[in-house]
C-alpha positions, 0 to 999 in steps of 0.5 A: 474155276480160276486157271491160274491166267496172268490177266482178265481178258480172254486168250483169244482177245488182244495180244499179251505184251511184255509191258504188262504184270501179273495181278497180285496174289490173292490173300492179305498177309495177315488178315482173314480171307473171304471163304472158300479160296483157291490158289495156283496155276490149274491148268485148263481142262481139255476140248471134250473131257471125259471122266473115263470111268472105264478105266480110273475108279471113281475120285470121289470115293477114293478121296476122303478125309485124310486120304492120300491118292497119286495117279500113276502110270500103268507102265513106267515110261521108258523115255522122256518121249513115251506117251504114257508119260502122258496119259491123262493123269492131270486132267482127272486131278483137274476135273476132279478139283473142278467138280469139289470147288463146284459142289462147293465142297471145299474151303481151300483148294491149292494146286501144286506144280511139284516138278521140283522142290522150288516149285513145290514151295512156290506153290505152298507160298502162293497157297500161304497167301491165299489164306491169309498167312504171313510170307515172313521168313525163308519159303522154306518157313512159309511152306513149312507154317502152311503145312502145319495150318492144314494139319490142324484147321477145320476148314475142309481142303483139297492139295493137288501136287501135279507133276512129282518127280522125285519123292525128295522133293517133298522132305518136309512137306507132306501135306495131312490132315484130318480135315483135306485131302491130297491127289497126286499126278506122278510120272512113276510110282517111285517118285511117291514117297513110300513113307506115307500111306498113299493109295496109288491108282494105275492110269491106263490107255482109253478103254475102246468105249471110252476113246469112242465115246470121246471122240463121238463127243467132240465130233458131233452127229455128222455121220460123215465125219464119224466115219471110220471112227471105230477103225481110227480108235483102233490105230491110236491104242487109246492113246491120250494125247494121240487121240486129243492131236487127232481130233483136235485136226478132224475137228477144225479142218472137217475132215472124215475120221476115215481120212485121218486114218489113211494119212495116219497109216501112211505116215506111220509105214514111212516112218518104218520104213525110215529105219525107226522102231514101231512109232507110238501113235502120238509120235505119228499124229504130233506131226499131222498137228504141225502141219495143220498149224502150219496151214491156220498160220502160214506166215509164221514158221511152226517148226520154229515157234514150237521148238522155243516153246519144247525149250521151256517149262510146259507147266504154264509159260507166259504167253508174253515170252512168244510176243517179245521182241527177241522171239519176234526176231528169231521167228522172222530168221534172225533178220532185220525185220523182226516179226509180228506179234499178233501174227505169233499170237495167232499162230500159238492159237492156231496150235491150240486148234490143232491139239499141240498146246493149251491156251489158259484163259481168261486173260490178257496175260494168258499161260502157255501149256504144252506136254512134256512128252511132246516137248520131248518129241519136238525137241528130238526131231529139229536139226541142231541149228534150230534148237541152238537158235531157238535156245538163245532166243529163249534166253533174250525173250526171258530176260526181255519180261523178267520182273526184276522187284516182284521175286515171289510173283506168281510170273517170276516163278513161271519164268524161273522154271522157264529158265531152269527147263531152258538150262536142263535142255540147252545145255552148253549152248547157252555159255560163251567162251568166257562169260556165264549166261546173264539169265542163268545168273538172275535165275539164281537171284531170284531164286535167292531173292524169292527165298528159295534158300534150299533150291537155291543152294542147289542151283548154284552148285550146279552152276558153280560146276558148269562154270568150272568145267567151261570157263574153267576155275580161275576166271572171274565168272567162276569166282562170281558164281562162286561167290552167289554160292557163297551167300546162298549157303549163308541164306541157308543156314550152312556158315561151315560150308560157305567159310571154304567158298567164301575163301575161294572167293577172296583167293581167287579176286586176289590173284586176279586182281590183287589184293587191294582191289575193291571187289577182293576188299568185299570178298574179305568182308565177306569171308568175315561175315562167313565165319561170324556166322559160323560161330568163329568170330575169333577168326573173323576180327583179323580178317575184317581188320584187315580188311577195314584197313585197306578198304580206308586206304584204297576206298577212302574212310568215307566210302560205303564199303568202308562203312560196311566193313568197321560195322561188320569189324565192330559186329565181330569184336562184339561176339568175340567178347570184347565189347568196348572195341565194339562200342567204339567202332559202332560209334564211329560207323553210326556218326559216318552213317548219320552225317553221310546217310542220314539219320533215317537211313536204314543202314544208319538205324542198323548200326544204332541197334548194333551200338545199343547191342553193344552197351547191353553187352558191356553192362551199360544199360541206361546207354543201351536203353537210350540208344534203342529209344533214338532208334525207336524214334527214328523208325517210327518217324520214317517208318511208322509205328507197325512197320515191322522194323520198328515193331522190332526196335519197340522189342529190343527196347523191351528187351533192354529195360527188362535186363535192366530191372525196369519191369514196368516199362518192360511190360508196357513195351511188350505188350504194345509190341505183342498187340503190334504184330498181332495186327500186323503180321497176326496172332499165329506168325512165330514172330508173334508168338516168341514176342508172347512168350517173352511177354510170359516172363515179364509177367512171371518176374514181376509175380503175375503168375496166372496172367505169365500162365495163360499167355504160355497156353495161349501161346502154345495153343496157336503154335500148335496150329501155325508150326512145325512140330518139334519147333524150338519156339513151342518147346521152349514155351512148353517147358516155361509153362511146365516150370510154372505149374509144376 
C-alpha cells in the first residue's frame, strides 16, 4: 500500500536533498482515474504490529456501509505529555486500511491528517484529485464537491481522518454515504462531533498476553534475550509507545529483556528521587532510546536532531528539512563548519533502529514521523538555548525547501503544518525587535495561495495579534500582516470585515509614510476594491478617484499601479450605475494596457471584458458583442480554444447576443462553450453545470421546451452528485424546471 513517501527510492538509499520535488498528484482534473485509487499520507505500520484483539473489537465488523467509528482514548490524556495520547490508535486505522485496499475491498481509500481545519481540507483536496475532480474553486469548494461525490457515488470508499482535535474542524465536512465508511483517530471523545451518529471505541493499554505476544514476536526464539519478558511487561503497563521504545533497543543492541528491565528500574527510581512525580514508562524508555541512538550515530548530536524534529509537525516532515544547509549548521553548533548530511541522515535512521521515529518508505524523498507525546517530552526536557536554537534553525531549513509555485503540492502542505507546529511551539523566539518572521509570512501565502481562505483568515488574525502585541501597532510589519489580513478576508467572502482593515492599512502607511507614497497609493486601491466587494460602490468611486489622481501624479500615467488603479475606478463607476464614465475610462486603461502590455497580456484581456461589460450595461450591444469578439480572439490566439479563460469569454460572448436577441448565435456559443468545459474541467464541475443551465434558457426563449427540459434534469441530476445540498446553482436549476413543467 502507498505511504504517502515523497520519491521511489528506499528510505535507507541515498540521502534526500533539497533540490528535489515531490511527484504530482495522483488523479487527472477532470478525466476518470484508473479504479481503485488511494490518496494521502499513511503513515508507516510499526516493527511487529499486532492487531491486539484483546483489547480493540474487531474493525471490520464495526465498519460497514454507512458506519462511522472514532477510536479514542480509554482515559482522556491529562497533558500534551501523557502516553495515552498515544495509545495505538493510528496504527489500527492503518492496518485496518491496509487489510480493506489488500482484500481489495475498496474503490477509494483517502487518508486524512485532521489535526486541523486545513489539513482537513488539504487532504479532501488531494482525495479530489485522486479521483479525478476539478481543483477549481477555493479548497473549501474542492472539499465541499468531494463530500458530495461520496455521499452519492456507488463506488465503495473508505475515509481515515487521523488526528482530530476539535470537532469544528469538520463544520461542513462530514463525510457519508451509503456506499463508505469512516474511521476516525481522535486524541479525546470531545473532539468527535456529537452531532453524527458515530460509534465510539475506547483504545486501552496492551492486555498482558497481548504486550507479551508482541514482544515475543519481535524478539524471535532466543530464549536468551526473551528472558525477563514477562517481568519487563509488567513494568511497562502495556504502554504502546514504551513497549515499542524498548524493544526497538533490545532488538537492535542484543540485549536480554532482563537487562532492560534493571536499567529500566533504576532510571526510573532516580527520576523519583529527582523530585518528579511517578514517571510513565514512556517517560522512562524515551530516554534509553536517545541514548541507544546516540551510540548508532556518535558524530551527530541526538539531543540536538531530536529537538528540531519535537519542533515540527510529527504527521510526516520531509526528511529534506533534516538535510538542508541551515540544519547541517545547527547540528555542527552554529560553526563554521556545517555538518554532514549523510551523517544527519544516518542518524534520523539510527533513531528509527531505536524506536523514536518512523521513517516513510519507499522514497528518495522520505517523510519523517515522530509522536506528538514524545515530541512533547522532548521539547519539556532540552534547556532553554537549545530549543531557541533549534527553533531558528527550523525556520532557515524550511524556508531552505519551501516550493514557492506548487501551494497545493502534497510537500507544501507538510511544510505548512511544519510551520504552523514550529509557531504554536516557539512562541516568541521566532520574532526580532522589529521585523515579523519571513517564514510566518509565507506560511500565510501559502495558505492563501493554496486557497485555503477559512484557515486562512484565521492565520492571519492571530498573526496580525502576535504582531501587535510585539512590534506594536503602528509599525510597518504590523500594517503588513494587517494588510494580508485584509485580503485573506476578501478571498473569503468577508468585504464588511476587510473594509475596517483595509482602512487600518491605508491609515497606517500614510502616517508613516505619507500620503502620496506608492505602497499608501496600493493601500487606497485597496480600500476601494474592499468596499466594491461590499456592495459600497458608492463609496469606493471618491477613493479610487482620488486614489488614480495621485498615483498619475507620483507614479506617472503610464505606470502599472496607475494602470491598476483607472481599472479599478472604471470598475467601481460601472456598478454605481454610471456606465458612460466606465466606458470612458476602461477605454482608456485598455489602449495603455495594449500599447504598454501588449494585446495578449492577461491584464490587457481583462480590461477588454471590463469595457465589453460596460457597453452591455450601457445598452450598446453591438459594441459589447464586438468587444467580447476581440477578447475572444485574443485568448484563443494566446491561450488556446479550451483554456478556461477563453472557455469564459466564449460565455460572456454568449451571454452578450442572448441580451441582445441574437438567439441563434446565443446557442451556438453555448453549447460550444457547454461541450468545451465538459471536456476540460468535466460534466459535473459546477462551472459546467451553470453553462448548462444558461443553455436551458436559451432553448426555453427560442420554443425548444423538451430540449430546455432535459438539459434541467440532466443538469440537476449531475449537481445532485458533484454539490453541496441546498447549492444556489441547483436550486436555481430546480425552480427553472419547475416553471417549465408546471
Amino acid at each position: 500500500m502507498h505511504t504517502g513517501s515523497y520519491g521511489l527510492m528506499s528510505a535507507d538509499g541515498p540521502v534526500p536533498t533539497p533540490g528535489q520535488t515531490a511527484g504530482p498528484a495522483h488523479g487527472v482534473q477532470g478525466r476518470t482515474p484508473a479504479w481503485p485509487v488511494w490518496s494521502g499520507p499513511v503513515p508507516p505500520l510499526a516493527d511487529g504490529f499486532t492487531a491486539r484483539p484483546d483489547s480493540v473489537p474487531d474493525l471490520t465488523a464495526a465498519l460497514g456501509p454507512g458506519a462511522a467509528v472514532a477510536l479514542v482514548p480509554d482515559q482522556v490524556p491529562v497533558s500534551a505529555q501523557d502516553w495515552r495520547g498515544s495509545n495505538g490508535k493510528t496504527q489500527l486505522a492503518r492496518y485496518f486500511a491496509e487489510s480493506l485496499w489488500r482484500s481489495p475491498g475498496v474503490d477509494v481509500l483517502a487518508w486524512v491528517t485532521a489535526s486541523s481545519r486545513a489539513s482537513v481540507l488539504s487532504g479532501f483536496a488531494l482525495a479530489a484529485a485522486a479521483i479525478g475532480g476539478s481543483d477549481a474553486g477555493d479548497a473549501e469548494s474542492v472539499a465541499a464537491r468531494f463530500i458530495a461525490w461520496l455521499g452519492t457515488t456507488g463506488r465503495s470508499w473508505l475515509v481515515v481522518l487521523d488526528d482530530l482535535r476539535d470537532a469544528a474542524d469538520l463544520e461542513g465536512l462530514w463525510p457519508s454515504g451509503p456506499a463508505g465508511s469512516l474511521l476516525i483517530t481522535a486524541a479525546s471523545p470531545a473532539a468527535v462531533p456529537s452531532e453524527h451518529s458515530v460509534l465510539t471505541l475506547p483504545v486501552p493499554a496492551f492486555s498482558t498476553r497481548e504486550a507479551m505476544g508482541y514482544l515475543s514476536g519481535r524478539l524471535g526464539t532466543d530464549p536468551d534475550q526473551r528472558s525477563g519478558a514477562i517481568d519487563l511487561v509488567g513494568d511497562l503497563g502495556g504502554e504502546p509507545v514504551a513497549l515499542g521504545q524498548a524493544s526497538a533497543v533490545i532488538v537492535s543492541s542484543g540485549m536480554s529483556c532482563r537487562d532492560y528491565r534493571q536499567h529500566f528500574m533504576q532510571r526510573q527510581k532516580r527520576l523519583v528521587e529527582a523530585g518528579r512525580t511517578e514517571p510513565s514508562a514512556a517517560a522512562v524508555t524515551w530516554t534509553f532510546s536517545a541514548e541507544y541512538a546516540e551510540h548508532l550515530s556518535p558524530d551527530v548530536s541526538i539531543r540536538s536532531l531530536l529537538t528540531l524534529a519535537a519542533m515540527l509537525d510529527g504527521h510526516g516532515i520531509p526528511g529534506v528539512v533534516f538535510t538542508t544547509a541551515a540544519a547541517g549548521k545547527y547540528l555542527a553548533g552554529d560553526g563554521d563548519q556545517p555538518g554532514d548530511p549523510q551523517l544527519t541522515w544516518n542518524a534520523i535512521l539510527s533513531l528509527r533502529r531505536a524506536g523514536l521515529l518512523t521513517v516513510d518508505p519507499p522514497g528518495a524523498l522520505p517523510a519523517v514521523w515522530i509522536s506528538p507525546v514524545i515530541q512533547a517530552v522532548i521539547r519539556a526536557a532540552v534547556p532553554a538555548d537549545l530549543y531557541d536554537r533549534a527553533a531558528r534553525a527550523a525556520v532557515e531549513a524550511l524556508l531552505e525547501v519551501w516550493p514557492r509555485d506548487a501551494p497545493r503540492s502534497r510537500l507544501a502542505a507538510d511544510l505548512r503544518a511544519c510551520a504552523i507546529s514550529l509557531r504554536q511551539a516557539a512562541g516568541d523566539v521566532l520574532w526580532t525587535e522589529d521585523r515579523c518572521p519571513p517564514l510566518l509570512v509565507l506560511t500565510g501565502q501559502s495558505m492563501d495561495s493554496a486557497r485555503l481562505t477559512g484557515p486562512a483568515v484565521v492565520y492571519w488574525r492571530e498573526l496580525a495579534a502576535d504582531s501587535e502585541r510585539i512590534l506594536g501597532p503602528d509599525g510597518l510589519e504590523t500594517v503588513m500582516v494587517a494588510g494580508h489580513l485584509g485580503r485573506a478576508l476578501l478571498a473569503a467572502g468577508q468585504a464588511a470585515e476587510a473594509v475596517p482593515v483595509f482602512q487600518r492599512v491605508l491609515d497606517g502607511r500614510a502616517g508613516v509614510l505619507g500620503p502620496d507614497h506608492p505602497a499608501a497609493l496600493a493601500a487606497k486601491v485597496g480600500l476601494g476594491r474592499a468596499l466594491m466587494a461590499a456592495g459600497r460602490a458608492a463609496d469606493a468611486v471618491p477613493v479610487l478617484e482620488q486614489a488614480l489622481a495621485s498615483s498619475e501624479l507620483v507614479c506617472g500615467a503610464d505606470h502599472i499601479d496607475t494602470l491598476g488603479a483607472r481599472e479599478a475606478y472604471a470598475g467601481a463607476v460601472l456598478a454605481a450605475g454610471q456606465p458612460a464614465e466606465a466606458i470612458r475610462s476602461y477605454r482608456q486603461v485598455l489602449a495603455d494596457r495594449d500599447r504598454i502590455q501588449g494585446s495578449q497580456h492577461p491584464d490587457t484581456t481583462s480590461a477588454g471584458l471590463g469595457l465589453a461589460a460596460a457597453y452591455l450595461t450601457g445598452g450598446r450591444h453591438k459594441d459589447a458583442i464586438a468587444q467580447y469578439k476581440q477578447v475572444l480572439a485574443d485568448r484563443e490566439a494566446a491561450l488556446g480554444a479550451d483554456h478556461p479563460d477563453t472557455l469564459h469569454a466564449r460565455g460572456s460572448l454568449a451571454s452578450a447576443t442572448f441580451a441582445a436577441g441574437r438567439m441563434g448565435s446565443a446557442l451556438q456559443l453555448y453549447e460550444e462553450t457547454c461541450a468545451g468545459y465538459e471536456r476540460t474541467i468535466g460534466a459535473l464541475h459546477p462551472t459546467t453545470l451553470a453553462c448548462q443551465a444558461d443553455l436551458a434558457r436559451v432553448y426555453y426563449a427560442t420554443g425548444r421546451l423538451g430540449d430546455a427540459v432535459t438539459q434541467l434534469t440532466d443538469g440537476i441530476s449531475r449537481a445532485e452528485r458533484s454539490l453541496p445540498p441546498g447549492d444556489p446553482l441547483m436550486q436555481r436549476m430546480r425552480e427553472a424546471l419547475t416553471n417549465i413543467t408546471g
